[in-house]
C-alpha positions in Angstrom: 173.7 42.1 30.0 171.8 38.6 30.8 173.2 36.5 33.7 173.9 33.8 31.2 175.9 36.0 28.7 179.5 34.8 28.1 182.3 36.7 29.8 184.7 38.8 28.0 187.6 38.9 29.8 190.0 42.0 28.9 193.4 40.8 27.2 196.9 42.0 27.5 200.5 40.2 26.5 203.5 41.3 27.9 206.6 39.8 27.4 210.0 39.3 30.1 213.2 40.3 29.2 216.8 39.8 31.0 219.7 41.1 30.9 223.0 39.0 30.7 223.0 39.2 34.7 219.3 37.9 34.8 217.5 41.3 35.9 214.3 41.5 34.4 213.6 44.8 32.5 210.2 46.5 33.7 208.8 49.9 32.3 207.9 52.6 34.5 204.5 53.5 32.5 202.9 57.4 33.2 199.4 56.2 33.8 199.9 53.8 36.4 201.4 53.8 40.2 203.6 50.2 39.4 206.2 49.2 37.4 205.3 46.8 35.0 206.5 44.4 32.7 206.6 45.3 28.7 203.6 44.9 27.1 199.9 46.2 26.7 196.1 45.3 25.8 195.4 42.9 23.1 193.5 45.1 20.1 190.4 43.3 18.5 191.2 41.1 16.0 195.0 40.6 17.3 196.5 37.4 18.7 198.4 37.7 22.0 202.1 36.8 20.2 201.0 40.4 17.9 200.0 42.0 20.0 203.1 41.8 22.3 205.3 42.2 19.3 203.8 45.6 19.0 203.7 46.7 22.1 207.5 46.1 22.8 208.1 47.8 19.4 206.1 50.8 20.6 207.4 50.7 24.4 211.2 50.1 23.7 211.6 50.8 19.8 212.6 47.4 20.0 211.8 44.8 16.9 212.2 41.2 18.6 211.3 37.6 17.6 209.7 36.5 20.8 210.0 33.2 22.4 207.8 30.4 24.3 204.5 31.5 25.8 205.7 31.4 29.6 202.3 32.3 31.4 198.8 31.8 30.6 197.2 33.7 33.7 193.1 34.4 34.5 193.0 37.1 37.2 189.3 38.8 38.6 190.1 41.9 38.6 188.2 43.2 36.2 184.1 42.2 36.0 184.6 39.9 33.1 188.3 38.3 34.5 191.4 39.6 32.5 193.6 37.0 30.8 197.5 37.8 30.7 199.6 36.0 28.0 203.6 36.4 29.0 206.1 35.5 26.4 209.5 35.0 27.0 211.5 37.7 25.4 215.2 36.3 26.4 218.3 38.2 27.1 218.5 41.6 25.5 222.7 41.8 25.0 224.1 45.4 25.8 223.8 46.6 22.1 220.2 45.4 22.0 219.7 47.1 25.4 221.4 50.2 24.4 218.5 50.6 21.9 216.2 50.9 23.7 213.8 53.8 23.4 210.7 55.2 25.2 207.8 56.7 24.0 207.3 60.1 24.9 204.3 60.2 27.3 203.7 56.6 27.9 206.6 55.5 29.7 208.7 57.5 32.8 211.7 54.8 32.4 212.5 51.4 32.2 215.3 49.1 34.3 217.2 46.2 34.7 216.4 45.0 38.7 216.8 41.7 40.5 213.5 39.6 41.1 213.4 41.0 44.5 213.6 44.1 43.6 210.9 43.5 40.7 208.5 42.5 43.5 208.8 45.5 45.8 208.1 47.6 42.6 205.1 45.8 41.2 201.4 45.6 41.9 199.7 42.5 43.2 198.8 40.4 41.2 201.8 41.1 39.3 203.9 39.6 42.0 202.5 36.5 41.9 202.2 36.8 37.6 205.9 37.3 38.0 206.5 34.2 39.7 205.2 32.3 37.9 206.5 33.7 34.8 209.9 33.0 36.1 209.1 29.7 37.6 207.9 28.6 33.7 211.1 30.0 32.6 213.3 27.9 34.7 211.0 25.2 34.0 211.0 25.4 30.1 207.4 25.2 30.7 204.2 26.8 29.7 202.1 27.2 32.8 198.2 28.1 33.1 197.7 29.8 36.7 194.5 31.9 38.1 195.9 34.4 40.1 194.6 36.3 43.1 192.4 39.8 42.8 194.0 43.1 43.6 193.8 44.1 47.2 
């Protein structure tokens, strides 16, 4: 590929969910050493809002209208960057969480944990993705951050 050709970053969406104490829910995915927040890769031809949508549908049998974008985040760890679009799922009540259900294969389990104990269970740069996520959150605003690579 020429020096001068344009990037293409990967893409995924993810959304945050709390519960009515404020833990945030992350997945346990199969595939991956760290917990991570709902979501997935963005599919070609698929805005970042669907393709969240469908990914919490296919990760927690869940069918939710999803709020504010949260985080815009540009990481390098990938050749190309990766771009991360967080949505703000709000609070899941008990019947909603109650629902949930994993897919077979995909995911080992899912939880409800405090933001310190999101951190100790999450991958850099997710740490910091999750800060600011909940910093936006607080906030009411959207916020555009480049994160750190991976270590």
């Amino acid at each position: 590929m020429p020096d001068d050709a344009p990037a293409r970053p990967r893409i995924s969406s993810g959304a945050v969910f709390v519960d009515d104490d404020g833990r945030i829910l992350l997945v346990d995915p199969t595939y991956k050493a760290f917990w991570n927040l709902p979501g997935g890769a963005v599919d070609v031809g698929e805005s970042p809002r669907a393709a969240c949508h469908r990914e919490v549908r296919e990760e927690l049998g869940l069918d939710v209208a999803l709020g504010a974008l949260l985080v815009v985040a540009w990481t390098a760890e990938s050749p190309d960057g990766r771009v991360f679009f967080v949505f703000d799922g709000g609070t899941l009540p008990r019947e909603r969480r109650a629902a949930i259900a994993l897919p077979p294969g995909e995911l080992a389990g899912y939880a409800f944990v405090s933001p310190a104990r999101a951190r100790s269970l999450l991958a850099e740069p997710r740490r910091a993705l999750l800060a600011e996520v909940l910093l936006a959150r607080a906030e009411g605003l959207t916020r555009y951050v480049e994160l750190p690579e991976t270590t």
